[in-house]
PAMIDO-215026 format. One record per residue (C-alpha): residue in one letter; x, y negated, z negated. Coordinates in steps of 0.5 Angstrom, whole numbers, plus 500, padded with zeros to 3 digits. Layout:
<nutors>
aXYZ ...
</nutors>
This chain:
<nutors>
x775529668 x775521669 x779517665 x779510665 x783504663 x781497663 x786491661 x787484663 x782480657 x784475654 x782469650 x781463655 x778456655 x771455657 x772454665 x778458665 x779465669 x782471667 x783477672 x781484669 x782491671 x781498671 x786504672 x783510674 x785517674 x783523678 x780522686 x773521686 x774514685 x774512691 x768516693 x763513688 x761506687 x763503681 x762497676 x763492671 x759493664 x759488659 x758489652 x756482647 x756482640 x749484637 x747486645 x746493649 x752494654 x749490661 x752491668 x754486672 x758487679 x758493683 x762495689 x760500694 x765506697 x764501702 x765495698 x759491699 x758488692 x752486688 x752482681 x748480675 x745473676 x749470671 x756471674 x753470681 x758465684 x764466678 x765473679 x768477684 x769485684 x775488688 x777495689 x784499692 x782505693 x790507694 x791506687 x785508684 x784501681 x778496680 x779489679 x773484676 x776476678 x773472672 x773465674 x768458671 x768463664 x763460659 x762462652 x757466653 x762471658 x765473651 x764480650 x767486651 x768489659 x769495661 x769499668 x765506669 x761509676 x755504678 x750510677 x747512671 x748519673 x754519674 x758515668 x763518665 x766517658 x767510657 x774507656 x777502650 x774496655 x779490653 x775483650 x774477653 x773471649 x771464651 x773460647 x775452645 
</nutors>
């Protein structure tokens, strides 16, 4: 079984960057495409950024231009570079595989708040 670990959230100013990532056990990791989840107060968990094995990479409309996901395959790492953070960024992020068929149980996540 997966395990998942995200870490690297924080409170930053509106405008500020933060850089999260996430450690994963087990070697499928670097055979799947994963992604970023985000989860605001009141609101469904939401998607926003992928990468393929091949490391082609799509994001939510919203963080396009401001966030950039990353993969190192050798140490079964995700990383989400956040930067131009708004308020409304504020949630807790988490890491999962980019398929819904395929999404394990989900880690603790680490918050973020944007905040003055």
């Amino acid at each position: 079984q997966v395990q998942l670990a995200e870490s690297g959230g924080g409170l930053v100013q509106p405008g500020g960057s933060l850089r999260l990532s996430c450690a994963a056990s087990g070697t499928i990791f670097s055979a799947r495409a994963m992604g970023w989840f985000r989860q605001a107060p009141g609101k469904q968990r939401e998607l926003v950024a992928t990468i393929a094995r091949g490391y082609s990479t799509g994001y939510t409309d919203s963080v396009k231009g401001r966030f950039t996901i990353s993969r190192d395959n050798a140490k079964n790492t995700l990383y989400l570079q956040m930067n131009s953070l708004k308020p409304e960024d504020t949630a807790v992020y988490y890491c999962n595989f980019a398929a819904a068929t395929m999404i394990v149980s989900w880690g603790q996540g680490t918050q973020v708040t944007v905040s003055s």
